[in-house]
MILUM-463621 format. One line per 5 residues: number of its first residue (from 0); their letters; for each residue y, z, x of C-alpha. Coordinates in nm, 3 decimals. Layout:
BEGIN
NUM> a> Y:Z:X; ...
This chain:
BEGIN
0> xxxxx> 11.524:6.459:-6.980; 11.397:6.622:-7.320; 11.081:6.486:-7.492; 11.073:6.205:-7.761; 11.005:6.420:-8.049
5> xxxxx> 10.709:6.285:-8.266; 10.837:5.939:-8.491; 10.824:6.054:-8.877; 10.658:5.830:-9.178; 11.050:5.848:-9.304
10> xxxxx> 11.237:5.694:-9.009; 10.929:5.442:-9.044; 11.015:5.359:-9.355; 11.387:5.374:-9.359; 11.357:5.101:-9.051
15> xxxxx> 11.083:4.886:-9.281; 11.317:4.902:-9.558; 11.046:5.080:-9.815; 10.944:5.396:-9.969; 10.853:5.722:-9.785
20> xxxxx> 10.506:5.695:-10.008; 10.454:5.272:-9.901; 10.416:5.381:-9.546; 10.201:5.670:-9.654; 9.952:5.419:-9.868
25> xxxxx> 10.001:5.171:-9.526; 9.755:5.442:-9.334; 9.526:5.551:-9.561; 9.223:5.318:-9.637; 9.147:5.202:-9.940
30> xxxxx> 9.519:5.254:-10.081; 9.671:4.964:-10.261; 9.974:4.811:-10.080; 10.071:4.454:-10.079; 10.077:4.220:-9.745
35> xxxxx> 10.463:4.240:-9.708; 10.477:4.596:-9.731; 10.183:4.629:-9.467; 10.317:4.379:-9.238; 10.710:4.536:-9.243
40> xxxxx> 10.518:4.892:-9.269; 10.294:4.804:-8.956; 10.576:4.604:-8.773; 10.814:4.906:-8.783; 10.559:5.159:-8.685
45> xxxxx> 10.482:4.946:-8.359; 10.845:4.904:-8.246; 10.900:5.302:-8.271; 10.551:5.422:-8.164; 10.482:5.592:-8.478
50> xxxxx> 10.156:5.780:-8.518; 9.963:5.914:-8.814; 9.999:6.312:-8.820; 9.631:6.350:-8.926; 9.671:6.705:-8.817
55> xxxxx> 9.911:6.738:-9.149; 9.727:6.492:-9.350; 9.412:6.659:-9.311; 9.552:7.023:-9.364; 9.669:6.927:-9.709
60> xxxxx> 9.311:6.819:-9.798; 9.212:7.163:-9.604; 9.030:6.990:-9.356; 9.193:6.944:-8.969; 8.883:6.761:-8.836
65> xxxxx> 8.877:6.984:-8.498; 8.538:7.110:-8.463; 8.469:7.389:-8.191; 8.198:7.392:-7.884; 8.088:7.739:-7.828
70> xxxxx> 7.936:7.724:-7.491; 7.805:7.898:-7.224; 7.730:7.756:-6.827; 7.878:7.394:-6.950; 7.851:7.334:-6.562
75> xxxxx> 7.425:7.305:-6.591; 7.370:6.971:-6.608; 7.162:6.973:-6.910; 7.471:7.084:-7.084; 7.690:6.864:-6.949
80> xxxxx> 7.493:6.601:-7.072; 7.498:6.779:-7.406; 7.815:6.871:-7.475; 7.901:6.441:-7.375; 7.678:6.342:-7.649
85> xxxxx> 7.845:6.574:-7.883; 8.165:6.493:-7.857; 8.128:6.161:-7.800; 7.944:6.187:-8.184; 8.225:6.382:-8.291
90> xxxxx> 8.464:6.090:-8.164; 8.262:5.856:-8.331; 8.309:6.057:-8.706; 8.634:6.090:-8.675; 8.638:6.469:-8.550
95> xxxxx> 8.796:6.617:-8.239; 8.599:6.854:-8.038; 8.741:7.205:-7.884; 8.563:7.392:-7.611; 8.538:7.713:-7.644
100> xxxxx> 8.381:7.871:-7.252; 8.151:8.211:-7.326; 8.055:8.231:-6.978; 8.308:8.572:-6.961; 8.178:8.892:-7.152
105> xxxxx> 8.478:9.043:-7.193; 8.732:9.012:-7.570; 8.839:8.660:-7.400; 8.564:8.471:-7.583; 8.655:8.625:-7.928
110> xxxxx> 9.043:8.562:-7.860; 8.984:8.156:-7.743; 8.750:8.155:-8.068; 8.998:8.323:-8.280; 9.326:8.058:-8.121
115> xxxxx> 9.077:7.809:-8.284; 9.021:7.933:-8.607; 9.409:7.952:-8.637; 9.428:7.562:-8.611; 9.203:7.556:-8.896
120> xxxxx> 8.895:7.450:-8.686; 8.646:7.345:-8.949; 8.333:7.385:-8.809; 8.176:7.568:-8.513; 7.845:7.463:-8.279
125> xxxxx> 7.715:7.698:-8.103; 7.532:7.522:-7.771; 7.283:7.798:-7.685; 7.167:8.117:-7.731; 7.413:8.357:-7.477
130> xxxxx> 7.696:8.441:-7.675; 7.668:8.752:-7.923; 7.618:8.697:-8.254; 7.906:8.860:-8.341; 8.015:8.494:-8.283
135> xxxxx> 7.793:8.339:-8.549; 7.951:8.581:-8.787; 8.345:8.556:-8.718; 8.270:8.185:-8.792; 8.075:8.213:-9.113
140> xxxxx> 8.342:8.493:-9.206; 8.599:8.230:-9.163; 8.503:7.967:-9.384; 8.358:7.733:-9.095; 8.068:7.526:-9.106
145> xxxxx> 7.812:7.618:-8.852; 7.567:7.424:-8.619; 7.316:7.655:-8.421; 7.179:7.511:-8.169; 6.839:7.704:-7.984
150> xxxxx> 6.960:8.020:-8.143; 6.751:8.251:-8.357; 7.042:8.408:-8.561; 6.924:8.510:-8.914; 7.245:8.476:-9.138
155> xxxxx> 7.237:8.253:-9.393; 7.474:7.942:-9.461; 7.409:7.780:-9.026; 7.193:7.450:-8.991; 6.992:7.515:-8.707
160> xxxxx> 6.868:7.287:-8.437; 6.523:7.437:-8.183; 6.281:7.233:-8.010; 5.877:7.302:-8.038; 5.919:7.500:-7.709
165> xxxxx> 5.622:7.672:-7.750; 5.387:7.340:-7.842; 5.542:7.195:-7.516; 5.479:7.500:-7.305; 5.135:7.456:-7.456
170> xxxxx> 5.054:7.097:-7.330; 5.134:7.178:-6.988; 4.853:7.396:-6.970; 4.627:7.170:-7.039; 4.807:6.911:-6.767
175> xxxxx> 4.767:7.210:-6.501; 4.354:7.201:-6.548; 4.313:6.845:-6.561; 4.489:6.887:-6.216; 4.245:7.166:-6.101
180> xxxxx> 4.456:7.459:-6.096; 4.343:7.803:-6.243; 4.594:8.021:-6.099; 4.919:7.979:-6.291; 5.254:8.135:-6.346
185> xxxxx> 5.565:8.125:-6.524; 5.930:8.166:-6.325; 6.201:8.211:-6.620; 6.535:8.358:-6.528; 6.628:8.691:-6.738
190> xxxxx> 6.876:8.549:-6.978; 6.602:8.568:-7.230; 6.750:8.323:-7.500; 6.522:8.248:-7.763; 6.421:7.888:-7.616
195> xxxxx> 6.330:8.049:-7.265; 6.112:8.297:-7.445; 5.937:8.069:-7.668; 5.827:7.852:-7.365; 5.701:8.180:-7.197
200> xxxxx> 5.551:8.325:-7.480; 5.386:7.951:-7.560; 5.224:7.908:-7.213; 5.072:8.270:-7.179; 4.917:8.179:-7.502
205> xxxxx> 4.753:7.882:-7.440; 4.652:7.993:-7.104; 4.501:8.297:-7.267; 4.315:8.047:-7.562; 4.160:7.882:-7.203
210> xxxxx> 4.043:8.228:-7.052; 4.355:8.194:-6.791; 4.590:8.485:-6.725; 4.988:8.422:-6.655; 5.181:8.571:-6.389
215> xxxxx> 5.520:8.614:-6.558; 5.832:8.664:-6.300; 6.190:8.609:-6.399; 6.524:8.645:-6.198; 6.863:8.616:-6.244
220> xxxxx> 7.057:8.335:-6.434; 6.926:8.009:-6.532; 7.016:7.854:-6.193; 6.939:7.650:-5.900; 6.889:8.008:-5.691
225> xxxxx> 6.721:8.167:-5.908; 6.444:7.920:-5.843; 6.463:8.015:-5.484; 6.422:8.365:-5.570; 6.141:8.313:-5.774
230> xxxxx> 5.957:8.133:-5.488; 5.982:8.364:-5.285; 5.796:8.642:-5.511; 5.550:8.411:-5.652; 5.457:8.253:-5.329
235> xxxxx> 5.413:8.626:-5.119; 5.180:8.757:-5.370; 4.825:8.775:-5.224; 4.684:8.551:-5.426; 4.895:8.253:-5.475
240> xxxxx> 4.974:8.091:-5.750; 4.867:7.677:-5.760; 5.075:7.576:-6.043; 5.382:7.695:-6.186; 5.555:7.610:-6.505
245> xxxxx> 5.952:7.712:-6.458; 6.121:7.767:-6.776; 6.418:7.447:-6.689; 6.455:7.176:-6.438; 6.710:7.360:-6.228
250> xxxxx> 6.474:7.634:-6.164; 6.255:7.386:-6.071; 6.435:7.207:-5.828; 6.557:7.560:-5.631; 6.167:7.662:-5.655
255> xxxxx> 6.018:7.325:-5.478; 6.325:7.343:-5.240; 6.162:7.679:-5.127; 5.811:7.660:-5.152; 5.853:7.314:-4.948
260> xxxxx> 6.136:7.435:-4.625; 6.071:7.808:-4.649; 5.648:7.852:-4.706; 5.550:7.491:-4.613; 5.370:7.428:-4.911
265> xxxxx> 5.288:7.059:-5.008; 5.379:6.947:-5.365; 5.180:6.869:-5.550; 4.887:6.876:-5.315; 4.910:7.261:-5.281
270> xxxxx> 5.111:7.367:-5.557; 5.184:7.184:-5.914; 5.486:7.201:-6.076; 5.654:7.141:-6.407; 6.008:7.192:-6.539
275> xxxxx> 6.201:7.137:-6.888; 6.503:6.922:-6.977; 6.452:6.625:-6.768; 6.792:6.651:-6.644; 6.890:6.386:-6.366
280> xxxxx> 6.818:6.534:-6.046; 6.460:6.549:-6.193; 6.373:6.224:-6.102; 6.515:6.215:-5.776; 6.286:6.133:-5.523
285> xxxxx> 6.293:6.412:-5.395; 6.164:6.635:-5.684; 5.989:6.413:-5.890; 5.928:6.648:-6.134; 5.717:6.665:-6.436
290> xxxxx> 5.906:6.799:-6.722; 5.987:6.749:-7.122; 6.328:6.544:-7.166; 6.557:6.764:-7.426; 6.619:6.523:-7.698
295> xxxxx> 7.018:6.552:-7.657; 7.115:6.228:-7.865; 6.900:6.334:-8.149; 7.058:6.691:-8.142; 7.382:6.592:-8.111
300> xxxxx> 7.344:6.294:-8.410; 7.165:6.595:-8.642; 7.448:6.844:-8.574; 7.688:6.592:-8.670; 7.507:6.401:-8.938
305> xxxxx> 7.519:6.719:-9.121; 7.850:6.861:-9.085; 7.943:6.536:-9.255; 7.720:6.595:-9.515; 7.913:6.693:-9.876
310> xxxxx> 7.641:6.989:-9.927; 7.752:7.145:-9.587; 8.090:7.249:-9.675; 7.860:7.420:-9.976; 7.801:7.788:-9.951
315> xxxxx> 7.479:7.769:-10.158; 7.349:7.504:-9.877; 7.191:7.740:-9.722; 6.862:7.769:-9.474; 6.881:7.407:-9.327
320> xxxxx> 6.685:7.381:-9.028; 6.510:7.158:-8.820; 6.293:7.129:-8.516; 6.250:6.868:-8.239; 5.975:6.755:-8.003
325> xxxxx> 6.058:6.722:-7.621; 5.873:6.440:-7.466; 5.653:6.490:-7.188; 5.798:6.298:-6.883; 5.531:6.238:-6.617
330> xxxxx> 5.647:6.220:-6.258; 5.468:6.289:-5.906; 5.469:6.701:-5.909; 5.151:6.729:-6.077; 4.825:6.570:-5.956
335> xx> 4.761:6.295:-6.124; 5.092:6.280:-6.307
């Protein structure tokens, strides 16, 4: 059987007995159409299933509404949680959301971003700092509005969206020698995005303001092994370390999960630990881990507050920026958390 095609605003209004332009005025708010016309209009569209083509209707105003999610490991769950709030603040302007996966390093990324600039995708948010920058600039070069997101890119014309990494990283210093530790470290993976790095460079500089050296390790992707990994270097070392700040919550988890079954060390009693994101397995009972909660509704509300903005679409907006806290969320993995 061949598919239905797609009901047109004519056969709509040939069947409601009015003009092509009624039904048009029907569907868009504001327009001025009498109650008969809207109730045959309306009437007829329900009995043949007819749909507004706001595809169409937005590419003759030279907007399609489609706005594109450059990501990279969607399958973390902090950015799973991220890229829901997005599009479910997309869904709520109005705005359809395409993914676009940068995971792969290979010309895939640039061809999937390239399919998506052929629908006319008006925007672009980039979700974190992996893919080139290369990316940044096919967007800008196409006309799209841009939303960076942890990224340190330098062009002009994106709105960009960090967190106070380093301030955060800072605080937990302090938390560590309240506790009674003096021998800390950092376990970061080697992806080396600009958020990672600001959280490293942030804690080796407030333990150096307190007359405490950092022992800086990193391994490997931002992942639940990696934390393994980095448990297993930082807890060999002859003198070990008795609290560790790792640079997210996944790290975290894979680093108690070692020092715990694999070295036998007692947390937080022997060893205090702190993550970032407050993603969910964080407060499971069996972590409880102390970490900063990523602000994801208030990112995803600013990234979309201001590609609806009428100064966005302008190219001499340029420079917009802004920058977040990340509340400290208290749990049982530090003494007297």
């Amino acid at each position: 059987m061949s598919q239905k095609p797609f009901v047109s605003a004519q056969e709509v209004a040939e069947r409601a007995g009015v003009s092509r332009s009624a039904v048009s005025r029907t569907f868009t708010p504001g327009a001025s159409v009498s109650p008969e016309t809207r109730r045959k209009v309306v009437e007829a569209a329900e009995a043949l299933g007819y749909h507004v083509n706001h595809l169409a209707r937005g590419l003759m105003r030279n907007e399609s509404g489609i706005v594109c999610l450059i990501v990279s490991e969607m399958g973390t769950p902090y950015r799973s949680t991220l890229i829901r709030a997005l599009t479910q603040q997309l869904q709520n302007a109005g705005k359809i959301a395409m993914l676009v996966n940068t995971d792969r390093s290979d010309g895939s990324v640039g061809l999937a971003l390239r399919q998506a600039i052929r629908y006319r995708a008006d925007a672009s948010i980039i979700l974190s700092g992996m893919p080139d920058k290369s990316i940044t600039q096919l967007c800008l070069k196409n006309g799209q509005r841009l939303v960076l997101i942890n990224r340190d890119d330098d062009q002009e014309g994106p709105f960009r969206i960090n967190l106070n990494d380093a301030v955060a990283a800072g605080r937990l210093v302090t938390a560590f020698l309240r506790a009674g530790c003096r021998r800390l470290a950092f376990a970061n993976s080697e992806a080396g995005t600009p958020s990672l790095m600001a959280r490293e460079h942030g804690f080796v500089a407030a333990a150096k303001a307190m007359g405490l050296e950092v022992v800086v390790e990193r391994y490997g992707p931002t992942a639940y092994e990696s934390g393994r990994v980095l448990a297993q270097r930082l807890l060999t070392l002859s003198e070990r370390p008795d609290a560790v700040f790792c640079a997210t919550d996944l790290i975290a988890c894979g680093f108690m999960d070692a020092a715990r079954h694999q070295f036998s060390v007692s947390v937080p009693d022997q060893l205090c630990v702190a993550g970032f994101d407050d993603i969910e397995q964080a407060a499971w009972s069996s972590y409880e881990l102390t970490t900063f909660a990523q602000p994801v509704e208030a990112i995803a509300r600013e990234a979309v507050r201001w590609l609806g903005r009428v100064d966005a679409q302008d190219p001499s907006a340029r420079d917009h920026s802004i920058r977040l806290d990340a509340d400290l969320v208290w749990r049982s993995s530090i003494r007297g958390g």
